[in-house]
Each structure stands twice: as structure tokens, then as C-alpha cells.
C-alpha positions as CSV (number, residue, x, y, z in Angstrom):
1,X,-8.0,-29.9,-23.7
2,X,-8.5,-26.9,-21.0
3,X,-6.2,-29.1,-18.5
4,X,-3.6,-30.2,-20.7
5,X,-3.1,-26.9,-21.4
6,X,-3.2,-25.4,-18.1
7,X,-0.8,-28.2,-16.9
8,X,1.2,-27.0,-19.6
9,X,1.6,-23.7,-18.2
10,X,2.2,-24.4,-14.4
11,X,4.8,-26.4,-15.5
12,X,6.5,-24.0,-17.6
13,X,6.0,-20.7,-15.7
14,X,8.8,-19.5,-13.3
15,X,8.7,-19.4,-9.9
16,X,9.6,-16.8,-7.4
17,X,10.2,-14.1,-10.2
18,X,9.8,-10.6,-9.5
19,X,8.0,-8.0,-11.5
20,X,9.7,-4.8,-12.1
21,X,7.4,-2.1,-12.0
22,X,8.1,1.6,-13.3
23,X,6.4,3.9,-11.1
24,X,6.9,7.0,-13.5
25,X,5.1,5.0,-16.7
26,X,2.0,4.5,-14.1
27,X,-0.9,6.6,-13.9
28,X,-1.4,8.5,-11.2
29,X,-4.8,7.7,-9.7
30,X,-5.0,10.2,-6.4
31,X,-7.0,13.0,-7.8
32,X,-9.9,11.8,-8.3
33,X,-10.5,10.6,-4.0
34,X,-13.1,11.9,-2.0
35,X,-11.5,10.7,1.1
36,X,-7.7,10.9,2.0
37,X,-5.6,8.8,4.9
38,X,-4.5,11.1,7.7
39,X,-1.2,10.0,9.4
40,X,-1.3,11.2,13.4
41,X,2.6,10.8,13.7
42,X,2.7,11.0,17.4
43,X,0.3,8.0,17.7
44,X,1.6,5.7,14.8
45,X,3.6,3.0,16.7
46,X,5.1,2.0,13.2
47,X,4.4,-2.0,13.0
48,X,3.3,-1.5,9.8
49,X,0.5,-3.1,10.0
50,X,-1.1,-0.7,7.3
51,X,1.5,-1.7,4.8
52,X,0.3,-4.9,3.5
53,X,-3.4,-4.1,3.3
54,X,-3.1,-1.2,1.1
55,X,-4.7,-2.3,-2.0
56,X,-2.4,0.4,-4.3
57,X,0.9,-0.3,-2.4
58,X,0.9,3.7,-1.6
59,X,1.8,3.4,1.8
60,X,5.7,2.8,3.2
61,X,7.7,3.6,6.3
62,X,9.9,5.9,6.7
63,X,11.7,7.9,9.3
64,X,10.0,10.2,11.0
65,X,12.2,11.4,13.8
66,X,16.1,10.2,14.8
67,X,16.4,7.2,16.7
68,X,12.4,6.5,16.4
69,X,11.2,3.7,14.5
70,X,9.5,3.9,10.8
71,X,6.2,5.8,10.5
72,X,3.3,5.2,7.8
73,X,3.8,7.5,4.8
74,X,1.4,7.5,2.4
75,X,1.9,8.8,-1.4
76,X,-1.0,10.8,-2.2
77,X,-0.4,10.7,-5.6
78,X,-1.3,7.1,-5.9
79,X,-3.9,6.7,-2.9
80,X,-7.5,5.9,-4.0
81,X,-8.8,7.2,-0.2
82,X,-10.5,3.4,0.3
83,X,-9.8,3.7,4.5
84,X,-8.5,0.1,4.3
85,X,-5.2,1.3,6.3
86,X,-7.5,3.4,8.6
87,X,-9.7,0.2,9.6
88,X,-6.5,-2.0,10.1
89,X,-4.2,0.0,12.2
90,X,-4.2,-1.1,15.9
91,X,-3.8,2.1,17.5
92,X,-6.1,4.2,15.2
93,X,-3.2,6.4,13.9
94,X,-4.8,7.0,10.6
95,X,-8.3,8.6,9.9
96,X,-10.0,9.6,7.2
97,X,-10.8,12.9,6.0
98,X,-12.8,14.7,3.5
99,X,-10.4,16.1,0.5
């Protein structure tokens, strides 16, 4: 019965849909860190490698200077402080720090 059912549902869910999410409804979860992400600008070589592993998608690139490429920006009010981005950059551009 478990399988009939769940073969039920793969075949009628839809594929390749995306979930709109509305940032303002969400609770903001930041305040409560003990640890917070650092950003060294100068040393972020913006691959975004830290982008993907954030666990609370709080981290994005954006321009930091003209005709540079994309630096890590993390939004503070959503950042847990886990150090996931800090352990995963390549070049050690992010640290973490006591609030």
C-alpha cells in the first residue's frame, strides 16, 4: 500500500518547478549567533565558492569595486554564524568572529 502510494505521487508531482519564497514573511534568524562571517574584500577572489554551501542561502555576490568581479556578501540578518562559508573558501577570505 506504502508503494502504490508513493508511486502515485512521483508520478504526479511536477518537475523542475520553482518555489517562490517571500523573504519579508521569513523570520529573521541572525540575532541570536554567537559567531559572524567576516568578508576580507581585498582577499575574496569572488568564485563563489561560499555561495552554494551556505546552509540559509545568506550569502550572494555583488559588486564590490568597478570593473572587479563579484565579492561574497553576506546578509546578517539571516546568517546563523555556522563557519560553513569560512571552511569552504579557497583563499580564506572569510573568518569568523566573536559577535
Amino acid at each position: 500500500m506504502i508503494i502504490v502510494s508513493c508511486i502515485l505521487y512521483f508520478t504526479t508531482m511536477e518537475f523542475g518547478a520553482v518555489i517562490k519564497h517571500n523573504q519579508e514573511k521569513s523570520p529573521k534568524t541572525g540575532a541570536w549567533r554567537y559567531m559572524h562571517p567576516e568578508v576580507d574584500k581585498e582577499k575574496c577572489i569572488g568564485c563563489g565558492t561560499c555561495v552554494p554551501f551556505c546552509p540559509d542561502a545568506c550569502i550572494e555576490m555583488k559588486k564590490y569595486k568597478e570593473g572587479q568581479r563579484d565579492k561574497a556578501d553576506v546578509d546578517y540578518e539571516y546568517c546563523k554564524g555556522c563557519g560553513v562559508c569560512a571552511e569552504v573558501c579557497p583563499v580564506k577570505a572569510i573568518i569568523m568572529k566573536k559577535k
